[in-house]
MITORNU-60546 format. One record per residue (C-alpha): residue number from 1; chain; z, y, x. Coordinates in nm, 3 decimals, decimal comma. Layout:
  num  cadena        z        y        x
  NUM       A        Z        Y        X
...
//
This chain:
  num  cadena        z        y        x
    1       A    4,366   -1,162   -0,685
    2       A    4,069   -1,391   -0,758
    3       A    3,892   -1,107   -0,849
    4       A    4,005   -0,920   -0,579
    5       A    3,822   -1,182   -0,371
    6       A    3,489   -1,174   -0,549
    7       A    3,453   -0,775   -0,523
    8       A    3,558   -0,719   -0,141
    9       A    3,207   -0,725   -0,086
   10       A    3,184   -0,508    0,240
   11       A    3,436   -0,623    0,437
   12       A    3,355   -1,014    0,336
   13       A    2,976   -0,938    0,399
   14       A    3,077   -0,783    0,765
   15       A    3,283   -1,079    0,860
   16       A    3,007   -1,344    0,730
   17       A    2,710   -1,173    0,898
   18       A    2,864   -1,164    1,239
   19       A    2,980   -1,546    1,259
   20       A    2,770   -1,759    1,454
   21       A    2,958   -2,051    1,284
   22       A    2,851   -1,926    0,953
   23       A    2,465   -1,918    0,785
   24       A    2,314   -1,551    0,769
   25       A    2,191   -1,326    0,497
   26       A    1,969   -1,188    0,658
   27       A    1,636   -1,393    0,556
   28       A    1,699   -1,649    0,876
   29       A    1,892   -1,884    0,593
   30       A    1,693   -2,000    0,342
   31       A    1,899   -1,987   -0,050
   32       A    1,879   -2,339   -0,099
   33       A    2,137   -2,318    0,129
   34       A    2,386   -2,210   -0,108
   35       A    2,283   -2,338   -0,447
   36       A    2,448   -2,670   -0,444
   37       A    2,774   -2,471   -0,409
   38       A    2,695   -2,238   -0,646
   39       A    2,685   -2,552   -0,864
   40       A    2,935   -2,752   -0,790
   41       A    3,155   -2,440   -0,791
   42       A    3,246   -2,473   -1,147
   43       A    3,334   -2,815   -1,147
   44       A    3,702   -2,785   -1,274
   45       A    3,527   -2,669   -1,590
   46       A    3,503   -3,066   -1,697
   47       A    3,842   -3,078   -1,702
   48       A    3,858   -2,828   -1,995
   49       A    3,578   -2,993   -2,143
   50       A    3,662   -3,337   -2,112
   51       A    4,073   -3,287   -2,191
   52       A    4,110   -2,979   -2,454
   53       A    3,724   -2,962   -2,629
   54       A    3,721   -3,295   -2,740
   55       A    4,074   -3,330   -2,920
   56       A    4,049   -2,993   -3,096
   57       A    3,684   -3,113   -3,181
   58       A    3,837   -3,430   -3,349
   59       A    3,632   -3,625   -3,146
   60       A    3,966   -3,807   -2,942
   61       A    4,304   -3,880   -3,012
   62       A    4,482   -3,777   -2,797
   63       A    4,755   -4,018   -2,648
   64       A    4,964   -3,765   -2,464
   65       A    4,993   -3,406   -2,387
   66       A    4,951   -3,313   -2,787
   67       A    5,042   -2,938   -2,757
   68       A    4,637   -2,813   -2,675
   69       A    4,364   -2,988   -2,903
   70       A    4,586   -3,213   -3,148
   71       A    4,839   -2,938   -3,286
   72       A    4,568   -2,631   -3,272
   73       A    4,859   -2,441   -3,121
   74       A    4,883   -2,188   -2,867
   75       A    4,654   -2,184   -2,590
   76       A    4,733   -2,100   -2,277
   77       A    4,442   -2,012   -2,000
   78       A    4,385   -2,396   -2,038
   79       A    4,543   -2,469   -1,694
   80       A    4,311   -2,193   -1,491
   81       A    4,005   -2,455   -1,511
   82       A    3,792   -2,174   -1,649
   83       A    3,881   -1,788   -1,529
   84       A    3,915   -1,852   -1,176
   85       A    3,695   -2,109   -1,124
   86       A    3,428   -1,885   -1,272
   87       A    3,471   -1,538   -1,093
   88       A    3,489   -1,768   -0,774
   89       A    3,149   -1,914   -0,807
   90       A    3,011   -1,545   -0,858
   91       A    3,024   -1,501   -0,489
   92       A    2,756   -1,858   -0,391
   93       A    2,564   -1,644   -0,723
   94       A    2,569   -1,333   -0,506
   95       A    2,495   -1,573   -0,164
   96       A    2,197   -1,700   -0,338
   97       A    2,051   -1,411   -0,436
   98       A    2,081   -1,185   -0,140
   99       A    1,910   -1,540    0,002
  100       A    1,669   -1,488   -0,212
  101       A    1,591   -1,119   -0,194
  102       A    1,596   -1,133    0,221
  103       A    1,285   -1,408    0,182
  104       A    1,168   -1,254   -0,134
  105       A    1,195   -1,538   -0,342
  106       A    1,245   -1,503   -0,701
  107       A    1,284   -1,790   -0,838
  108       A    1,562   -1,822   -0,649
  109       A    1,668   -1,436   -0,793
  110       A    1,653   -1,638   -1,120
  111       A    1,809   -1,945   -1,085
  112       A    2,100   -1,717   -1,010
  113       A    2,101   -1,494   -1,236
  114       A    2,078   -1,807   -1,486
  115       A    2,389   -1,983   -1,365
  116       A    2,564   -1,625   -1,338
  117       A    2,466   -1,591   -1,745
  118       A    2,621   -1,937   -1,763
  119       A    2,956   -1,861   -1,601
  120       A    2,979   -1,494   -1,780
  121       A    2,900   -1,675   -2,083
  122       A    3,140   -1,949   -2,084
  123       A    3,499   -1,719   -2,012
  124       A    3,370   -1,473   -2,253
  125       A    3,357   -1,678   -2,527
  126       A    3,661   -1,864   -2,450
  127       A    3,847   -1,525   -2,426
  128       A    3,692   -1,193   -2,508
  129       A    3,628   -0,914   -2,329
  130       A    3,635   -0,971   -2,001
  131       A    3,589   -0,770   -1,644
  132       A    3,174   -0,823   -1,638
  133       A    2,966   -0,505   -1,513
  134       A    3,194   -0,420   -1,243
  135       A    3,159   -0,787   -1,082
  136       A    2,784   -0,855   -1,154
  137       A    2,666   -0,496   -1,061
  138       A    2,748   -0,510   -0,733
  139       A    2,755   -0,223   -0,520
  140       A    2,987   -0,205   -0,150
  141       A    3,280   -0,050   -0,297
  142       A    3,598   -0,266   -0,276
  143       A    3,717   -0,260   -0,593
  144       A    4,085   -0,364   -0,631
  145       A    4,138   -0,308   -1,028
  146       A    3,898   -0,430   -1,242
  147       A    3,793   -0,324   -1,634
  148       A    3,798   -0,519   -1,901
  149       A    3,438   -0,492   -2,023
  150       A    3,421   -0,520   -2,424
  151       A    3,258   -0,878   -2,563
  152       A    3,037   -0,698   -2,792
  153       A    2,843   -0,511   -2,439
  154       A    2,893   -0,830   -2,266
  155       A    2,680   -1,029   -2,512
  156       A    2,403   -0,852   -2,476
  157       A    2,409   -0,752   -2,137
  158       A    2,404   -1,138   -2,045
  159       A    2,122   -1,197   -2,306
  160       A    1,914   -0,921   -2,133
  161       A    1,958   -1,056   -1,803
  162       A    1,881   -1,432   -1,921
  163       A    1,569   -1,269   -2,037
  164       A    1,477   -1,166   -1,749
  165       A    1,564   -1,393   -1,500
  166       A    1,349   -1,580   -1,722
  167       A    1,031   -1,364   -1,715
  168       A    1,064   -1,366   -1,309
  169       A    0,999   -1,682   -1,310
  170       A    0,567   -1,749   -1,363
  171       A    0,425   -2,011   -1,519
  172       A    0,239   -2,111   -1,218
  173       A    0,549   -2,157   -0,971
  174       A    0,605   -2,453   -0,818
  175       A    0,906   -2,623   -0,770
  176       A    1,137   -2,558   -0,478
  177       A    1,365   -2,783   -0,207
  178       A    1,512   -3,065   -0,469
  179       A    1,790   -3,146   -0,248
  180       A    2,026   -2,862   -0,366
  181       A    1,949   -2,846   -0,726
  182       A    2,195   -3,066   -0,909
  183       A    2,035   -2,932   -1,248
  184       A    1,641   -2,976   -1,256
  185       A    1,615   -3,131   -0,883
  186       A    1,422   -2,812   -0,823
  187       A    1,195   -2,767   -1,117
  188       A    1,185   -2,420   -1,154
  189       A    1,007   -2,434   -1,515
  190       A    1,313   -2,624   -1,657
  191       A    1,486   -2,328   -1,496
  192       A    1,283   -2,104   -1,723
  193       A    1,305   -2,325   -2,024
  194       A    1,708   -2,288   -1,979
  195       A    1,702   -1,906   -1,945
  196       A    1,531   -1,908   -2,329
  197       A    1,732   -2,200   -2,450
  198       A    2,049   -2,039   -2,369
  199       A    1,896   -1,696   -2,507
  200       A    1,882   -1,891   -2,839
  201       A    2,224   -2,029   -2,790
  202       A    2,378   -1,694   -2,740
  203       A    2,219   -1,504   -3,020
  204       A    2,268   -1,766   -3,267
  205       A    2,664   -1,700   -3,152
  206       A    2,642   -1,369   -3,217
  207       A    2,424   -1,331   -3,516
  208       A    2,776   -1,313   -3,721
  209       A    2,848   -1,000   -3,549
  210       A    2,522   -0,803   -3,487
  211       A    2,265   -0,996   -3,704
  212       A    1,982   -0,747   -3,622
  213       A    1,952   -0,777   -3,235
  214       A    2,026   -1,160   -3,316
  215       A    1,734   -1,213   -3,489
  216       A    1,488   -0,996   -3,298
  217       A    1,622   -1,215   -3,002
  218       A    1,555   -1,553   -3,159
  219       A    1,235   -1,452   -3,369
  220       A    1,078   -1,338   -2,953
  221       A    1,135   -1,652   -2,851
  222       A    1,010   -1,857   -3,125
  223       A    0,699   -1,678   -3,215
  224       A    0,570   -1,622   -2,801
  225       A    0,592   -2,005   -2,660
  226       A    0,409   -1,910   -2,433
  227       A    0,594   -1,659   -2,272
  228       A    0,964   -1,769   -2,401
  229       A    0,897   -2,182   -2,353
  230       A    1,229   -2,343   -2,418
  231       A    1,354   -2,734   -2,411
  232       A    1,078   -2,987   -2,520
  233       A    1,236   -3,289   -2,461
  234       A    1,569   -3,471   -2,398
  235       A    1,384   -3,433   -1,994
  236       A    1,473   -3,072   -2,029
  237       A    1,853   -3,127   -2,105
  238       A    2,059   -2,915   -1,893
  239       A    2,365   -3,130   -1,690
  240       A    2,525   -3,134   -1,354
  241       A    2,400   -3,459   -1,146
  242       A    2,580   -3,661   -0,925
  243       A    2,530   -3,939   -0,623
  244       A    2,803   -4,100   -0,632
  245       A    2,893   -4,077   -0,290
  246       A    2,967   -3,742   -0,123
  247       A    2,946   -3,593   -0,504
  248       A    3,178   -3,784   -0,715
  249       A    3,114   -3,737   -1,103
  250       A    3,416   -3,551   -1,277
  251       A    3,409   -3,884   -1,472
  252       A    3,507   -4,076   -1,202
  253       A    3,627   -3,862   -1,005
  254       A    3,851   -3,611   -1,178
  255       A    3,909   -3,818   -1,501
  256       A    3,825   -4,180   -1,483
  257       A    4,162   -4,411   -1,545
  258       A    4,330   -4,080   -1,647
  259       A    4,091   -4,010   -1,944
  260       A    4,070   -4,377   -2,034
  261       A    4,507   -4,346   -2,101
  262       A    4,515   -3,972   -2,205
  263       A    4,199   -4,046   -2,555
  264       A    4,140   -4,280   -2,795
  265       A    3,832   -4,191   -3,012
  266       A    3,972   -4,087   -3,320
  267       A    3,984   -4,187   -3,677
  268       A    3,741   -3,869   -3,793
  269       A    3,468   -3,950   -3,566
  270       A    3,498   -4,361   -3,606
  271       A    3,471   -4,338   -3,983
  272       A    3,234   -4,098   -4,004
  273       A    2,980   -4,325   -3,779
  274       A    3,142   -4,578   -3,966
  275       A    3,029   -4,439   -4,313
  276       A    2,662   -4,362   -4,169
  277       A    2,602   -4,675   -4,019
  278       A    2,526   -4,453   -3,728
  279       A    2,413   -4,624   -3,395
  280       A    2,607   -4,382   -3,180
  281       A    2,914   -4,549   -3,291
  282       A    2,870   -4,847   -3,015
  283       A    2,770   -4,531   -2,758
  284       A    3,068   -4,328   -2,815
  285       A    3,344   -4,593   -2,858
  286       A    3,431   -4,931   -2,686
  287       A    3,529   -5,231   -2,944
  288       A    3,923   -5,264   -2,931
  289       A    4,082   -5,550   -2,769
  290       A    4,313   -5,644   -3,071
  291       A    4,268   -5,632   -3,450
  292       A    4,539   -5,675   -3,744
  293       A    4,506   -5,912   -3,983
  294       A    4,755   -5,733   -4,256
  295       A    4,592   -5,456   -4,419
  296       A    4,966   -5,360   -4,580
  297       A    5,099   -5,320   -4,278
  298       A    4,831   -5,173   -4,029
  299       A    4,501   -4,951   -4,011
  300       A    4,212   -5,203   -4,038
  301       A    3,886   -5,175   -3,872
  302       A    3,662   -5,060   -4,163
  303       A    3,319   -5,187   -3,960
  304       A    3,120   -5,487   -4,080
  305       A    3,029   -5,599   -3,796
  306       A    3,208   -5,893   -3,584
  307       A    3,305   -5,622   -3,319
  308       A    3,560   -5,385   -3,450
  309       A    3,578   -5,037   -3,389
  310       A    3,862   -4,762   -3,509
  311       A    3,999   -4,498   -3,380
  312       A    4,328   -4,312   -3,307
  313       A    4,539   -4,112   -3,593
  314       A    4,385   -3,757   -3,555
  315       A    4,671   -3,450   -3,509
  316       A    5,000   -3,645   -3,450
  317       A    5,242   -3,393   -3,390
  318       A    5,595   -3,582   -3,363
  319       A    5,511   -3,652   -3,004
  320       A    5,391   -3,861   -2,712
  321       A    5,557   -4,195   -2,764
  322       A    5,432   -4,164   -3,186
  323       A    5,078   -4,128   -3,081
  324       A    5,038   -4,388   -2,778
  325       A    5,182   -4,653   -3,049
  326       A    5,007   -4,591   -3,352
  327       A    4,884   -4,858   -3,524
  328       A    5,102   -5,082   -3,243
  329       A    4,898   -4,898   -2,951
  330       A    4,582   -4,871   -2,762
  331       A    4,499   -5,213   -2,750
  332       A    4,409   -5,179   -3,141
  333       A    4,203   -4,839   -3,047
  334       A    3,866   -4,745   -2,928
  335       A    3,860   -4,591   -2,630
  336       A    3,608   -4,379   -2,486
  337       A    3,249   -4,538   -2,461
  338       A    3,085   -4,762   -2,171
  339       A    2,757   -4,461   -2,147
  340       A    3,088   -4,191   -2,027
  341       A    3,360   -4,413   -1,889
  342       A    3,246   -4,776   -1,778
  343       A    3,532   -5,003   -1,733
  344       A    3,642   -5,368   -1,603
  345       A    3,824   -5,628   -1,781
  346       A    4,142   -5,468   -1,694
  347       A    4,057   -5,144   -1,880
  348       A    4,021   -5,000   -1,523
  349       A    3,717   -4,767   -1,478
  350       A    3,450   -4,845   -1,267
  351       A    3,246   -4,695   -0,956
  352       A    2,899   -4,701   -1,193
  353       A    2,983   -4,397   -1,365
  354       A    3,082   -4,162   -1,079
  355       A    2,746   -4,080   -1,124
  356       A    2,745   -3,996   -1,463
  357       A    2,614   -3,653   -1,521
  358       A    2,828   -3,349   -1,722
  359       A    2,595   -3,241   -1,960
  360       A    2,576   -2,865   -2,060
  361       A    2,312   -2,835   -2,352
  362       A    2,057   -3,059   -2,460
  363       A    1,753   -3,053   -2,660
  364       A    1,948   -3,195   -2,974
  365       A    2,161   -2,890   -3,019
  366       A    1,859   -2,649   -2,995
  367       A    1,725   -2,793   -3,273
  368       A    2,029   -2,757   -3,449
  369       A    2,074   -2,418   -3,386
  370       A    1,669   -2,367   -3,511
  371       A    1,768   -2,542   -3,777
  372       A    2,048   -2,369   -3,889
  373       A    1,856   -2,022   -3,810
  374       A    1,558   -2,132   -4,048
  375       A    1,802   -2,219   -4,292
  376       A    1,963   -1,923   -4,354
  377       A    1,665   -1,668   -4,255
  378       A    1,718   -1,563   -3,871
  379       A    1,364   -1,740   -3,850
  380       A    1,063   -1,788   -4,019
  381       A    0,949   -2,100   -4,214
  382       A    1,227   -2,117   -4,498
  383       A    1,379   -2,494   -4,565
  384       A    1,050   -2,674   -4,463
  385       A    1,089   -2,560   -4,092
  386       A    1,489   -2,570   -4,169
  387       A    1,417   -2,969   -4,229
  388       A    1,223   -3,059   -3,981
  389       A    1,456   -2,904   -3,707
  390       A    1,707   -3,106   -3,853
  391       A    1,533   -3,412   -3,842
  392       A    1,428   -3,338   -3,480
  393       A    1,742   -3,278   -3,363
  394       A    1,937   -3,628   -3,513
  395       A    1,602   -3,780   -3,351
  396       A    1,704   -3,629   -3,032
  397       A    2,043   -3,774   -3,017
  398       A    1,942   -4,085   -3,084
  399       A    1,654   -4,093   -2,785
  400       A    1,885   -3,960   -2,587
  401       A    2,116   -4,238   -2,618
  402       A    1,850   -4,549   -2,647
  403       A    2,020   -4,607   -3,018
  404       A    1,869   -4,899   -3,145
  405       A    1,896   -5,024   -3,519
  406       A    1,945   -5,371   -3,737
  407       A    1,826   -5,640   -3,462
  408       A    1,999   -5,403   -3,154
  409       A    2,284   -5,658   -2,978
  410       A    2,530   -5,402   -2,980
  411       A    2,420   -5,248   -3,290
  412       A    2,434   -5,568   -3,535
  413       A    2,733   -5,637   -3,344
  414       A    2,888   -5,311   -3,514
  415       A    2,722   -5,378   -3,844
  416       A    2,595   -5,706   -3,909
  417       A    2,352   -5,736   -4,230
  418       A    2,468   -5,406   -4,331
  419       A    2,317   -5,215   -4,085
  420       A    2,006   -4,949   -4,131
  421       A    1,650   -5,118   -4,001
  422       A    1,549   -4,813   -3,823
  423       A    1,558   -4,434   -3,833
  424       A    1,357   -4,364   -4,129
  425       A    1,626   -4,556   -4,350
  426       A    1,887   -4,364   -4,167
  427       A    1,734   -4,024   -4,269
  428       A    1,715   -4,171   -4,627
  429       A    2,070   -4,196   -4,679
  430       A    2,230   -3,992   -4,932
  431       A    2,464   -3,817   -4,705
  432       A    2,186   -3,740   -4,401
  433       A    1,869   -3,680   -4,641
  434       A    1,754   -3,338   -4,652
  435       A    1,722   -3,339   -5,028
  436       A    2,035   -3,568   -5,134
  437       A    2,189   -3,258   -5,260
  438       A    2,427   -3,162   -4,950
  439       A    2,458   -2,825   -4,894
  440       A    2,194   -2,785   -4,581
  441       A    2,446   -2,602   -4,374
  442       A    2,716   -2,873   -4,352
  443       A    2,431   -3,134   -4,313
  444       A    2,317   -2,956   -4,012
  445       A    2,687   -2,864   -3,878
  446       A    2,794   -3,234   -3,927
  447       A    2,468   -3,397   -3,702
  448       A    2,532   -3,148   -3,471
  449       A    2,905   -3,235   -3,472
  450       A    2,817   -3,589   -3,376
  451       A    2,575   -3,512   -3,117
  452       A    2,748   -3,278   -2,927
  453       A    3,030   -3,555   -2,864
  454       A    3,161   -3,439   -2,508
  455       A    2,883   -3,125   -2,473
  456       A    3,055   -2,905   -2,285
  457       A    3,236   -2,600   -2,462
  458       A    2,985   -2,600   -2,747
  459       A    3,191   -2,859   -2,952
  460       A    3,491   -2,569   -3,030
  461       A    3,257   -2,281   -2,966
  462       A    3,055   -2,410   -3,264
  463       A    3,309   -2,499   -3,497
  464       A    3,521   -2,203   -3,431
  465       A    3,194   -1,980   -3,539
  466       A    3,129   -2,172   -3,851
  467       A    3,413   -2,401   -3,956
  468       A    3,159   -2,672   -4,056
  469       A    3,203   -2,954   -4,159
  470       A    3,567   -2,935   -4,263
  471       A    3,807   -3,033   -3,971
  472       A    4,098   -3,113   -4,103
  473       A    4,427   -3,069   -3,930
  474       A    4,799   -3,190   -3,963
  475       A    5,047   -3,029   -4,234
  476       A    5,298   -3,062   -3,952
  477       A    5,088   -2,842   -3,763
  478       A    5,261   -2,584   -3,928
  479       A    5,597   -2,630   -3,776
  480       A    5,456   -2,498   -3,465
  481       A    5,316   -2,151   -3,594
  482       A    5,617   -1,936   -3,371
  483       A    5,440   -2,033   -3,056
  484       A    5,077   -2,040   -3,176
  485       A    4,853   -2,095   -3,434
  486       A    4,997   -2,401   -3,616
  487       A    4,691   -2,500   -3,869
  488       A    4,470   -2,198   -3,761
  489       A    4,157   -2,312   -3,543
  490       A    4,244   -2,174   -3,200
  491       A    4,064   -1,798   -3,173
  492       A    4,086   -1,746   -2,823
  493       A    4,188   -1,890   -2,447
  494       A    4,482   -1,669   -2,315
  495       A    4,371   -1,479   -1,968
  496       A    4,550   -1,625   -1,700
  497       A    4,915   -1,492   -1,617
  498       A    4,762   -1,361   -1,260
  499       A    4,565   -1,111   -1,441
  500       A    4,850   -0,970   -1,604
  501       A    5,055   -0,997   -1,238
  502       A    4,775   -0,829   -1,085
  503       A    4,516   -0,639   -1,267
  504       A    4,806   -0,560   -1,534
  505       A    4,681   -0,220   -1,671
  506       A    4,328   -0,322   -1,771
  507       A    4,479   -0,690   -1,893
  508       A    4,716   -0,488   -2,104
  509       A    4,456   -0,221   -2,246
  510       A    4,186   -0,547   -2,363
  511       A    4,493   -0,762   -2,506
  512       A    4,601   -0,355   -2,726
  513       A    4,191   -0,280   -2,777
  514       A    3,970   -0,554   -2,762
  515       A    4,091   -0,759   -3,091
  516       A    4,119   -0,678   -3,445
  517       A    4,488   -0,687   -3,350
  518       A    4,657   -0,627   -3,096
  519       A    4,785   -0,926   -2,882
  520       A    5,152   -0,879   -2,852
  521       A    5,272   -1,252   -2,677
  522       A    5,256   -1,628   -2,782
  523       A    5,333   -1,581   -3,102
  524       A    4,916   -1,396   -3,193
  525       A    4,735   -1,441   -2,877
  526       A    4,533   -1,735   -3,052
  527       A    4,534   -1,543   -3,404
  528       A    4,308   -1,258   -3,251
  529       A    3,959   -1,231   -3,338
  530       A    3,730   -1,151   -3,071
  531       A    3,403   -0,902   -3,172
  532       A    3,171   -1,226   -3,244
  533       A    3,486   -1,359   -3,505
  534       A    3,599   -0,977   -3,614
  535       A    3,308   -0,964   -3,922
  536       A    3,301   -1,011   -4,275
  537       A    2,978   -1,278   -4,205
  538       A    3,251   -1,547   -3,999
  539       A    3,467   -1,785   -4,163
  540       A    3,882   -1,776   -4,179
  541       A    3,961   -1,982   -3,919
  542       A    4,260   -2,168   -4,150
  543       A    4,244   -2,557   -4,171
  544       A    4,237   -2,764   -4,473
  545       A    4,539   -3,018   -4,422
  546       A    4,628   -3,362   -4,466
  547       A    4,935   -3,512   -4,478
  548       A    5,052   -3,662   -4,139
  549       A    5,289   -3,963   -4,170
  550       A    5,608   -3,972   -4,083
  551       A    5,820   -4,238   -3,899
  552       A    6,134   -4,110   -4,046
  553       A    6,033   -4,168   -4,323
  554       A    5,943   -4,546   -4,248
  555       A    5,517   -4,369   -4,303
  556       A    5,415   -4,586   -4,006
  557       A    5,213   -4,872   -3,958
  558       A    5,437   -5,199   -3,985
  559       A    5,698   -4,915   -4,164
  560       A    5,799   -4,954   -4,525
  561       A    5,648   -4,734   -4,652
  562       A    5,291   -4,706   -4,435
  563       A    5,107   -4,867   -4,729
  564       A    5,156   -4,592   -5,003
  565       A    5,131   -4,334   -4,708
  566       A    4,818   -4,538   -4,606
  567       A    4,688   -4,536   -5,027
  568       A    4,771   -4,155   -5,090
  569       A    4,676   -4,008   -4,801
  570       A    4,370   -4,188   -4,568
  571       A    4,076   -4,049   -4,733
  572       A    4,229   -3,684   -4,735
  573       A    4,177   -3,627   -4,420
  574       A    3,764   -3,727   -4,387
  575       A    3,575   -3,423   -4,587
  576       A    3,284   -3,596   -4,650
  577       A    3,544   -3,802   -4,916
  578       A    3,628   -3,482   -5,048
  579       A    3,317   -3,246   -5,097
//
């Protein structure tokens, strides 16, 4: 039915032009008219982003509603944040470029055509194949069924068009009306920049499954500047804006107080800053109010520094009222950072960050993804370009952030004499250092694993494609394998149940055809491989495990038994401990 309401385009076009109520196609409304909505359009995608990407990211710990992220079980269509949301928006994509075409305008053409890449993108890589050339080749035929289009002529069809929505844009356009561009504020050369940044993106996604077409993709861009610019600073980073006032940030707005009870950071993420004496740890986490003094009985803070950070038991699976008192509650937990979620002294989150931007890609994780594609050949210059990628892109987090080192408030705060003195010495460390002897992949998957903390889908997208570094997830994750994927990394999102009310026949064909198995309920749907998984080059998506405690058997902090559980089993879980 949603897509039912995308492709009536006659009829709806009929009804539109001849409202006087309503602004015209026709050329006598300009198409900044209708890219604000076009924006905005998508904005229930934060809730999958902010709720489900970071816990099965092991960035949070999730207090409540454990069944998504913390268990790595069955996913459903993630609440209809995504699908619907997404074929919805098509129709302001369509608005603005008939706009655009009527006052022939095309770099309006192209900032559609971008955002319509963006949306296409997004559901097909949560999913798989997905109804595409029937909804973005739009002719006047209402269309009431729709096909299933297969991922691996999706991919490229959405590169091609990022390409050139790209190349219709000239390097001597100006920008255009501000006031409805929540991205660039009308910039229309970070517009172009984006096109080519998500080109590289994209092909780095599917260089797994169709490494030739990859690589000529990525090698175009990065050999013609010129012609293929892409991001050049943390200015360029791509994120929905808000005002604050009619345009309430999803932080705020859709999450605030809820967000602040539902995550705790978690244990993986703490330590790991913890064990880098990495500046981003007083960015991502807020000190906890309370700190044990018994390390028998309770989880420490393992931080020098006077202000204590640590985070939430990762993958509790026994349920809600286990995880919201681990460790004798929140109150001895970080919770998410003042930069995302600023809050009062009642924990209460306040009206500075419904302004606070949802960011989509930055500058940091294109240098990752250069990085890794030097690395392992896609690009030219071997481990010397490989490096220096790397280095760029843990520089670019950093900026980002206004990180500051030893002599930083907040930073000595964290560490105290043990901190680093400044990024060079943070480089040098044995565990960051190009040359400490690291394998170069899981260096590069690891920085980009800490700077992509809340960055959109790219978090699980990126893990799910290379399984670096080593999540970890809970050997109790097993119990739940009848109604999902127990310690398997999620494969897929399900499609949501009104596809398979409504467009049944197509939904059943891509669930029999469009997987290297066929999906035959809850039991597989998240066990099926879509074409960018379905290769010999990607990883099994199967989870190392650690052992999660049990209160039953007294495992818990201020338990009986927590301090051998605590002795045996901490360090299993963190696979830099373990390499």
């Amino acid at each position: 039915m949603v897509l039912l309401a995308v492709m009536g385009c006659r009829t709806w076009d009929e009804d539109f032009n001849t409202n006087p109520n309503k602004p015209q196609l026709d050329g006598s409304t300009p198409p900044n008219y209708f890219v604000g909505e076009m924006i905005d359009g998508s904005k229930s995608f934060a809730s999958t982003m902010y709720n489900v990407m970071p816990a099965v990211s092991e960035y949070t710990g999730k207090q409540r509603s454990l069944s998504q992220g913390n268990r790595h079980r069955s996913w459903h269509d993630l609440d209809g944040n995504n699908w619907g949301p997404a074929f919805r928006s098509i129709r302001e994509v369509r608005n603005v470029r008939r706009a655009a075409i009527a006052v022939e305008d095309t770099r309006y053409e192209a900032v559609a055509d971008i955002w319509e890449c963006y949306l296409m993108y997004g559901i097909c890589t949560l999913s798989g194949p997905i109804p595409y050339f029937d909804v973005v080749n739009v002719d006047d035929e209402v269309k009431y069924l729709i096909n299933y289009d297969p991922q691996e002529e999706v991919y490229p069809a959405i590169l091609e068009k990022l390409k050139k929505a790209g190349e219709l844009i000239q390097s001597t356009d100006g920008p255009f009306y501000a006031g409805s561009d929540y991205v660039f504020a009308g910039d229309i050369q970070k517009w172009k920049k984006l096109a080519n940044t998500l080109r590289l993106r994209l092909a780095l996604y599917m260089h797994n499954a169709s490494p030739v077409a990859a690589a000529d993709i990525m090698n175009e861009i990065v050999n013609d500047p010129a012609t293929y610019p892409v991001f050049e600073s943390n200015d360029d980073n791509f994120a929905i804006h808000y005002n604050g006032v009619d345009r309430i940030s999803p932080w705020y707005g859709m999450m605030g107080n809820w967000m602040l009870k539902e995550h705790t950071i978690s244990n993986i993420l703490i330590e790991r800053l913890i064990s880098l004496k990495d500046p981003r740890l007083y960015i991502y986490a807020k000190p906890v109010q309370k700190v044990h003094d018994n390390p028998d009985t309770h989880v420490l803070p393992s931080n020098p520094g006077p202000v204590k950070y640590i985070g939430q038991l990762y993958g509790i699976t026994k349920g809600n009222s286990s995880a919201g008192s681990w460790n004798g509650g929140m109150e001895y937990c970080s919770r998410i950072g003042d930069w995302f979620i600023s809050v009062d002294d009642n924990m209460v989150a306040t009206a500075e960050c419904a302004v606070n931007p949802v960011v989509l890609g930055t500058y940091a994780e294109m240098n990752f993804n250069l990085a890794e594609a030097a690395k392992k050949g896609i690009i030219s210059g071997g481990d010397a370009a490989a490096r220096l990628y790397y280095e760029k892109g843990i520089q670019a987090s950093l900026d980002r952030y206004g990180c500051e080192f030893k002599g930083g408030v907040d930073y000595d705060g964290a560490y105290a004499d043990e901190g680093l003195a400044d990024v060079t010495e943070y480089l040098a460390q044995p565990h960051v250092g190009w040359d400490s002897g690291r394998d170069q992949l899981t260096l590069i998957a690891e920085q980009k694993w800490i700077a992509s903390f809340f960055l959109g889908y790219e978090s699980y997208f990126d893990h799910r494609r290379t399984m670096l570094p080593q999540l970890r997830a809970s050997d109790r994750s097993a119990t739940y394998e009848s109604s999902g994927s127990g310690t398997q990394f999620p494969s897929r999102t399900a499609y949501p149940a009104s596809e398979e009310a409504e467009n049944t026949a197509a939904y059943d064909l891509a669930r029999a055809i469009g997987f290297d198995i066929p999906i035959t309920g809850d039991d597989n749907r998240n066990e099926a491989r879509m074409w960018l998984l379905n290769n010999d080059a990607s990883p099994s998506l199967e989870m190392i495990t650690f052992h999660e405690p049990l209160e039953a058997d007294g495992d818990y902090p201020g338990q009986d038994n927590f301090k051998v559980w605590y002795d045996t089993h901490w360090n299993t879980m963190f696979w830099w401990k373990n390499e």
